[in-house]
Residue, then its C-alpha position, 0 to 999 in steps of 0.5 A: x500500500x502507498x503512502x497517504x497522497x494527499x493531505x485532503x481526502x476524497x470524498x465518497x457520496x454514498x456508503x452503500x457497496x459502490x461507495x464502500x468498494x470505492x473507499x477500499x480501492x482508493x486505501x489501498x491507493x495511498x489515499x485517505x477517505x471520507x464517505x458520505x452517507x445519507x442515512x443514519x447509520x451504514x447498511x443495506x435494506x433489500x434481500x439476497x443478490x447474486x455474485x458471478x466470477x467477476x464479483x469474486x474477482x472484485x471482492x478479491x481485489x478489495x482485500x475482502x474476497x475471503x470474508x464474502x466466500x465465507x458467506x456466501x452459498x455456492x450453488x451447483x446450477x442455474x436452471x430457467x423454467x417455464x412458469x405456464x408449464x413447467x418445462x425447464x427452458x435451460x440449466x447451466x452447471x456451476x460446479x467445477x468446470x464453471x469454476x476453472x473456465x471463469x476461475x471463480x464461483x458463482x454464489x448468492x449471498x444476502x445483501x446485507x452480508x456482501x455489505x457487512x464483507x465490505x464495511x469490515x474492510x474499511x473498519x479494519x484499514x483505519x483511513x476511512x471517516x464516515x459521516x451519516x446523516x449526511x446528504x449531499x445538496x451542492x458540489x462546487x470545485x477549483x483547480x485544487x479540491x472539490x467542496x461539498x455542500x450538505x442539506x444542514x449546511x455544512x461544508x466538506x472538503x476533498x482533493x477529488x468527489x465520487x459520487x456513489x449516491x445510487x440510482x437517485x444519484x443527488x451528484x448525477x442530478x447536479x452534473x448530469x440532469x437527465x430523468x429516469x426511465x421508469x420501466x413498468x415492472x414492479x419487482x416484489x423481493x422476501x426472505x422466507x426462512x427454510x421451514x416455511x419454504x416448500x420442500x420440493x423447491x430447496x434446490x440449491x440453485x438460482x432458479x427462475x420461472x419465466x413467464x407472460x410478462x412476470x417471472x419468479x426467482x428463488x435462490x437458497x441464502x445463508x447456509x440454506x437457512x433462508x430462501x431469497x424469493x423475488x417476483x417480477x410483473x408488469x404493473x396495471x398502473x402508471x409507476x414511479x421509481x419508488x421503494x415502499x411495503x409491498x401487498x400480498x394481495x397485489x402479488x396475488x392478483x397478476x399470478x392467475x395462470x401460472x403452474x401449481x409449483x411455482x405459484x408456491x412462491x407467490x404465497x410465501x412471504x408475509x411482508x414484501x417490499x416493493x420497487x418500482x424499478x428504472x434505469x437511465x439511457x447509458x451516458x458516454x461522460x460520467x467525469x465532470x473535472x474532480x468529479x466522477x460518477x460510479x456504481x449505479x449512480x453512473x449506469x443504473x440497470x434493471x434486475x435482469x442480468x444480477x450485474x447492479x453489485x458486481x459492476x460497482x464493485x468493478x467500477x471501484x476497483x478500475x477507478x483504484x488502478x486507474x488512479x495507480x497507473x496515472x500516479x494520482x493524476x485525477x484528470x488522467x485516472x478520470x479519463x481512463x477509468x471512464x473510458x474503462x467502463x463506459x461500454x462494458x456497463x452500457x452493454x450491462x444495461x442494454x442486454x439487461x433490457x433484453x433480457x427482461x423482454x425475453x423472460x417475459x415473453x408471451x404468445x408465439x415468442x414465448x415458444x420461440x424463447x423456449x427453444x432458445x437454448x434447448x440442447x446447448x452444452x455448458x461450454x456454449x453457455x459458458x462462451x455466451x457469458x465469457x464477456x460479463x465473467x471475464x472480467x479481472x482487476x488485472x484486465x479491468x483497463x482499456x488500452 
């Protein structure tokens, strides 16, 4: 590790795990940290997430690979199913030889434990200063530091501002301006503990049930002690990106066609929570002088590739190798990490898109979707995914 840089830190907007991750890629740069958090304390609200090889990879580059393998659960397969009739659509093994193509698993773990992996990093290195309560209102800047100005009037100084403040990103807002695209689907996420899950479902896998414009995911969490249980639908009403507790009976009412096995799922839970979900158009300029967006406030996507995570963590660790090979020049590291990630998220984003688009497909598509990878053997999955998994801190900068 470098010595400290600059006598002004840097400043991080937002303590979830972009901004967390980027805290531990600047450290082990040689630079001081203070994060900016708007809530009251650190953490993470939602359920389980999934982790693909390049996740690892990125965990492995912060220093924390160790603490999130130990709380993940590893699955043997990814299987799609039919939600109408059951039928499996695909299954991709992620045993052994998944492993040693992407030289890394694929796990799912809960999200507040991927967090905790991080935080315990950052703890543990002792230059990072955390400020909660603290919500971003203004960023001014001069040729020497960024000044940032809070919603209680207080100012803080730093030699440069990410801002991974998230998908209402206060930093975009104020660089970038542009709305949201609101997608229509509503996504209802629960955590059901083992006992109360049906048995003939404890698979370990990341399983999904793909249907008419809706599909179903569970996935086993916390040594098999809990199911993540995740349910997709095109909502009748006219949405708002929001977060808010979610109504069984809602859930209830889009899933009247579905087949008996998978309706299971809809009928666990006892308390939802609800986001009505968005992204935004993929943008070709996220650093503006000392200031760079990252993590979803620079490319936020929609559920449907189970990237949001492992990309920030990516986004941080680039930023941090950016920063190593410019030697500390801001407007350099800044030029190159955008450059760095710009297509490969943007990418994320668009095939996410699609992908929604071909989970819930109806009528003749539907059939055509089921016939998509019928037959295909796991090195051809595997050479489909080879983009998205490849990805290593020590490939992680374009030319």
């Amino acid at each position: 590790m470098n010595q400290v840089r600059d006598k002004l830190p840097v400043l991080v907007a937002g303590g979830g795990i972009g901004g967390l991750a980027t805290a531990l890629a600047l450290v082990r740069q040689g630079y001081s940290v203070k994060v900016l958090e708007q809530a009251a304390q650190l953490g993470e609200i939602g359920a389980g997430l999934q982790v693909g090889p390049n996740g690892f990879a990125a965990f492995d580059a912060l220093g924390v690979g160790e603490q999130a393998r130990r709380r993940a659960v590893y699955t043997d397969y990814m299987v799609m199913h039919d939600a109408i009739d059951a039928s499996r659509v695909g299954h991709i093994p992620t045993g052994e030889a998944f492993r040693q193509r992407f030289g890394n698993p694929y796990a799912v773990i809960h999200r507040a434990d991927a967090h905790k992996s991080l935080l315990e990093g950052v703890m543990a290195c002792g230059q990072v200063d955390v400020a909660v309560s603290t919500t971003v209102e203004r960023v001014l800047q001069d040729e020497h530091g960024v000044t940032v100005i809070d919603r209680n009037g207080a100012e803080h100084r730093g030699a440069a501002l990410i801002g991974a403040d998230g998908v209402k990103s206060a930093v975009r807002a104020q660089f970038v301006g542009d709305e949201a695209r609101v997608s229509g689907h509503v996504v209802y996420r629960a955590v059901v503990n083992k006992d109360d899950f049906p048995a003939d479902l404890r698979w370990n896998a990341a399983a999904i049930w793909v249907g008419p414009n809706c599909h179903l995911v569970h996935y086993p969490l916390r040594g098999g002690e809990q199911y993540n249980v995740v349910v997709t639908l095109h909502s009748r009403e006219k949405e708002e990106w929001s977060v808010r507790e979610g109504s069984r009976e809602e859930v209830q009412s889009y899933f009247t066609d579905i087949c008996p096995q998978a309706r299971q799922l809809i009928d666990l839970p006892k308390d939802w929570k609800r986001w009505a979900t968005a992204d935004r158009e993929p943008i070709a300029n996220w650093t503006f002088g000392r200031v760079a967006l990252l993590g979803d406030a620079a490319h936020p996507t929609l559920q449907y590739l189970a990237q949001g995570a492992c990309m920030a963590m990516e986004d941080g660790v680039t930023l941090g190798e950016a920063l190593r090979v410019h030697n500390g020049d801001w407007t350099a590291a800044f030029a190159h990490y955008q450059r760095s990630r710009v297509a490969r998220t943007a990418r994320v984003v668009l095939s996410a898109r699609e992908m929604g688009r071909i989970f819930h497909a109806k009528g003749v598509e539907r059939l055509v979707r089921n016939d998509l990878w019928k037959g295909r053997s796991p090195e051809r999955f595997y050479d489909a995914v080879e983009w998205l998994y490849g990805w290593r801190e020590e490939n992680c900068l374009a030319p």
